[in-house]
C-alpha positions in Angstrom: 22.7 -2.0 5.8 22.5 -5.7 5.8 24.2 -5.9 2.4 27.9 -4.8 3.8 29.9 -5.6 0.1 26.9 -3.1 -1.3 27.6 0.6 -0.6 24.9 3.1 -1.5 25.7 4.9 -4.1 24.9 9.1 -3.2 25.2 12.4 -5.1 25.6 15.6 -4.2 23.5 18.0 -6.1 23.7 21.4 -4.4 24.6 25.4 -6.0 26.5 26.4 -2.9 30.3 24.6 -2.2 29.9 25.2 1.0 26.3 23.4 1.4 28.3 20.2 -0.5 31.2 20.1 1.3 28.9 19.6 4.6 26.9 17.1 2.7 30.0 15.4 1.8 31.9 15.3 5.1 29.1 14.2 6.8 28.3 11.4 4.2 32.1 10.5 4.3 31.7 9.4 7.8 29.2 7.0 7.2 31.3 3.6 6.2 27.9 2.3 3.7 28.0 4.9 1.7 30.1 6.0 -1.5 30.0 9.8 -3.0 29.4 8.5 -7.2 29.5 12.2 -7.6 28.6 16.2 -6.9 26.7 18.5 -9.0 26.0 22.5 -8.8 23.3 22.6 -11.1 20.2 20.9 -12.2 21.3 20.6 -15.8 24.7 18.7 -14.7 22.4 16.6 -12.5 20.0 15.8 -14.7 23.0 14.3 -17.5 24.5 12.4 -14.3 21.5 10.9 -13.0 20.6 9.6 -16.5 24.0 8.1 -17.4 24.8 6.9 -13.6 21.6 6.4 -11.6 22.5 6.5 -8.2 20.7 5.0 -5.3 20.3 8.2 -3.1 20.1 11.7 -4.0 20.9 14.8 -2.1 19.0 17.0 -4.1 18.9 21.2 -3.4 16.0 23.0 -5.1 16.7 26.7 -5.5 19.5 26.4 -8.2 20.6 28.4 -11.5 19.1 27.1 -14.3 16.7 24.0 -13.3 15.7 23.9 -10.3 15.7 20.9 -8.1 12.0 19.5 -9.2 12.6 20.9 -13.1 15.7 18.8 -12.8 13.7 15.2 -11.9 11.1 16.1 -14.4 13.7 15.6 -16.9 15.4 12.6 -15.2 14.3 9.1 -16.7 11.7 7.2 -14.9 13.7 4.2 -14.1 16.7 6.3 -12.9 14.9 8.7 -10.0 16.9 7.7 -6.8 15.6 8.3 -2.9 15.5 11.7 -2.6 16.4 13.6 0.3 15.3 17.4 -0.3 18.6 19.8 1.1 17.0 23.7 1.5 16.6 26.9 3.2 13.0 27.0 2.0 10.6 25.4 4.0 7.7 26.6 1.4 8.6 23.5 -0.9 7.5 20.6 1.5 4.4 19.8 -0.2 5.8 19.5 -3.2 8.2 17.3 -2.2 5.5 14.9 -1.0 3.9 15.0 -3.9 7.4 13.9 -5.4 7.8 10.9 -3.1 10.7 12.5 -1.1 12.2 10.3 1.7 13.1 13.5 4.1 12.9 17.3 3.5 16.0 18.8 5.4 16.1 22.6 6.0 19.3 24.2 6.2 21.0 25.2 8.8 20.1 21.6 9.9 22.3 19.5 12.8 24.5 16.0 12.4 21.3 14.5 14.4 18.6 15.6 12.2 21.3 14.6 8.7 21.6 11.2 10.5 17.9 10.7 10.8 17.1 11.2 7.4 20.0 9.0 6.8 19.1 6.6 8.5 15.5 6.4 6.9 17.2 6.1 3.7 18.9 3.1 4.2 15.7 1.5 5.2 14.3 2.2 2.5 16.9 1.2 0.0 17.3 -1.9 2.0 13.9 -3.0 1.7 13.6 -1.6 -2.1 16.4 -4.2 -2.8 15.0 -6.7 -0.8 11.8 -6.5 -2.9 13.4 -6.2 -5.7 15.1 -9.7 -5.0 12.0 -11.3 -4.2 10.3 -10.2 -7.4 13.0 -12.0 -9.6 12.6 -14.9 -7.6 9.2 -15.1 -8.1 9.8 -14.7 -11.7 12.3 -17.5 -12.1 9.9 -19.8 -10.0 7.0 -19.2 -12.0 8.8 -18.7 -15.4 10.3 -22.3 -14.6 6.7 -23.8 -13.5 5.6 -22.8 -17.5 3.5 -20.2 -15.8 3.3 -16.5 -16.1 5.9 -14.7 -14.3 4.6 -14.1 -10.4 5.4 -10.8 -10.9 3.1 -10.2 -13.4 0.1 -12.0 -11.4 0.5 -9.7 -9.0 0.7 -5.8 -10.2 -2.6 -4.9 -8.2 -1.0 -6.0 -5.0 2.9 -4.1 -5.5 0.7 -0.6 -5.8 2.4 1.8 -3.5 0.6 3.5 -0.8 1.3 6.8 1.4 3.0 5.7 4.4 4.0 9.5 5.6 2.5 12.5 5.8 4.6 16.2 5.7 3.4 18.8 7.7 4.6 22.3 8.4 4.3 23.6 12.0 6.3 26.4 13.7 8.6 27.1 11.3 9.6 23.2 11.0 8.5 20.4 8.6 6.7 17.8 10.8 7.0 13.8 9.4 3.7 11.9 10.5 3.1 8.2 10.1 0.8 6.8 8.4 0.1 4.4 10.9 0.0 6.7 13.7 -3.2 8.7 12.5 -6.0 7.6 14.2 -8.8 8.8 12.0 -9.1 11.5 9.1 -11.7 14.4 9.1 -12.6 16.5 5.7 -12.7 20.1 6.9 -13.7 22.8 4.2 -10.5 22.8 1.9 -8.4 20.7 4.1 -8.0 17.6 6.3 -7.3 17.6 9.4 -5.6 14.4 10.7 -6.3 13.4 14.5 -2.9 11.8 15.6 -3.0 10.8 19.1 -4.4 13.7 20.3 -3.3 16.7 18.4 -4.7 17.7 15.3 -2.5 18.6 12.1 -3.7 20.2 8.6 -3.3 19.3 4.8 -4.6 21.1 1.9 -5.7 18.0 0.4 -9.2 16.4 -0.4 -10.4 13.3 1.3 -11.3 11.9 -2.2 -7.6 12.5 -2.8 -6.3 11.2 0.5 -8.3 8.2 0.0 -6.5 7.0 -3.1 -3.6 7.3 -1.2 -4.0 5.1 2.1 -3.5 1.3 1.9 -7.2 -0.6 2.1 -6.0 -2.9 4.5 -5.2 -0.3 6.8 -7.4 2.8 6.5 -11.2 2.7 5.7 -13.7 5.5 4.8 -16.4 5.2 7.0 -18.8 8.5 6.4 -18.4 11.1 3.6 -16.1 13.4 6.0 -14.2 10.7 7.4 -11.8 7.8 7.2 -10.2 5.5 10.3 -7.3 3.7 11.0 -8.3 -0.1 11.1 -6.3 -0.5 14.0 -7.8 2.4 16.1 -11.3 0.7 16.1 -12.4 -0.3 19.8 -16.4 -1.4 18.7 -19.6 -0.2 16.9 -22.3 0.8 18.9 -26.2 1.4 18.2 -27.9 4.5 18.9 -31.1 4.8 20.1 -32.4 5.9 16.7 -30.9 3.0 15.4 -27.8 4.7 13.8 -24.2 3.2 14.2 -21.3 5.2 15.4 -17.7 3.8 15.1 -16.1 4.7 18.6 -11.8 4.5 18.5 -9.9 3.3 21.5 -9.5 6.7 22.6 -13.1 7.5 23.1 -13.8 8.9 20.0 -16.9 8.4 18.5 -17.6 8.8 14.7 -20.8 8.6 12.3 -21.0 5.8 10.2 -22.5 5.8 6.6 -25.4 2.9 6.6 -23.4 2.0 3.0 -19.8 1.5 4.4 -21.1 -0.7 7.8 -21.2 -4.0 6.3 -17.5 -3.6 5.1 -16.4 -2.2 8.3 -18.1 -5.1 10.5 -16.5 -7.4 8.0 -13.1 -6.1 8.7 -13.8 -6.4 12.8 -14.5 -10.0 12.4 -12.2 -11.2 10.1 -9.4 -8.2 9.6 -8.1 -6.8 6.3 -7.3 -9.3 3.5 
């Protein structure tokens, strides 16, 4: 963390006292991060994160009573933490996506696996504060100019897009980047992501997906398929007069007559 005086504030929200004493050893270790708290239950959670919103939560989801995603359904809004899942189920990953979780760990997990997810974390609270800074300045400035507050110019452009996907494989949950899929293909009920060779699948519609990748960095192409701006080699003509998008890895893909003007755009001039 760049902000050394600023610790992150955790809690421990776990059933088992053995499960948050690991949790809480481990975390000890770690010199920018404070324990605000533990909780057994999703009820005591819930009254904890509402009173004393922390900035990282530890969060089981098998528990008496609520359950871990009952419990953040009835946490306010503005006082939902990063969330770092804690199970033994594996069968709750997608939901955790669909939640916005940072990490999913599954239990018995090792000190290298905790310290990735960990690590991720403070990223990501870094840069949330960072943001967050910029934002007021932006504010002040244009409160100060007798404008509108930047902020408020700008809500279009602070929408969040899906920068990870969460896939199960082998038993394990599997964290993709965003940025590391090379193109997207609609397949029955699923998509099937193309990462650097391998294939992975999601229960998920493209039209779904879609509203989920960032414009400047993904682009739907055809019907069944979206590519990663940045995987693009060329465009090449068929012979009947068709245009296919071929990647840098050889792959080539149809492109809808409709979507070729925005794509050739994009190759001249890049993503606004």
């Amino acid at each position: 963390m760049s902000t050394k005086t600023k610790k992150i504030r955790t809690l421990i929200v776990d059933d088992e006292p053995m499960a948050r004493r690991t949790l809480r050893d481990l975390l000890q270790a770690d010199p920018d991060v404070e324990i605000i708290g533990e909780c057994s239950n999703g009820l005591e959670a819930v009254a904890f994160i509402n009173s004393q919103p922390p900035d990282l939560l530890f969060l089981d989801i098998q528990m008496p009573g609520l359950n871990g995603f009952e419990a953040l359904a009835q946490t306010e809004p503005g006082s939902i933490p990063a969330i770092i899942f804690v199970t033994a189920f594996d069968q709750y990953a997608l939901k955790a996506f669909e939640v916005h979780a940072l990490d999913y760990l599954l239990k018995p997990f090792n000190d290298k696996r905790f310290a990735e997810a960990l690590r991720q974390a403070k990223s990501h609270i870094e840069l949330k504060e960072i943001n967050q800074i910029s934002r007021s300045l932006l504010n002040l400035l244009g409160t100060q100019a007798g404008n509108e507050p930047a902020a408020a110019l700008s809500t279009a452009s602070t929408k969040t897009f899906l920068t990870r996907f969460m896939i199960k494989a082998d038993g394990r949950v599997v964290f993709i980047k965003a940025s590391d899929v090379d193109w997207i293909a609609a397949d029955d009920y699923f998509i099937k992501l193309h990462v650097r060779g391998r294939t992975h699948l999601l229960r998920m519609s493209l039209n779904e997906l879609e509203e989920k990748l960032d414009p400047k960095a993904f682009l739907r192409i055809h019907r069944s398929s979206i590519v990663n701006f940045d995987s693009v080699r060329e465009l090449q003509q068929t012979p009947s007069g068709e245009y296919v998008v071929v990647l840098k890895n050889g792959t080539e893909l149809k492109l809808s007559r409709g979507r070729r003007e925005r794509l050739e755009q994009l190759l001249m001039t890049g993503p606004e």
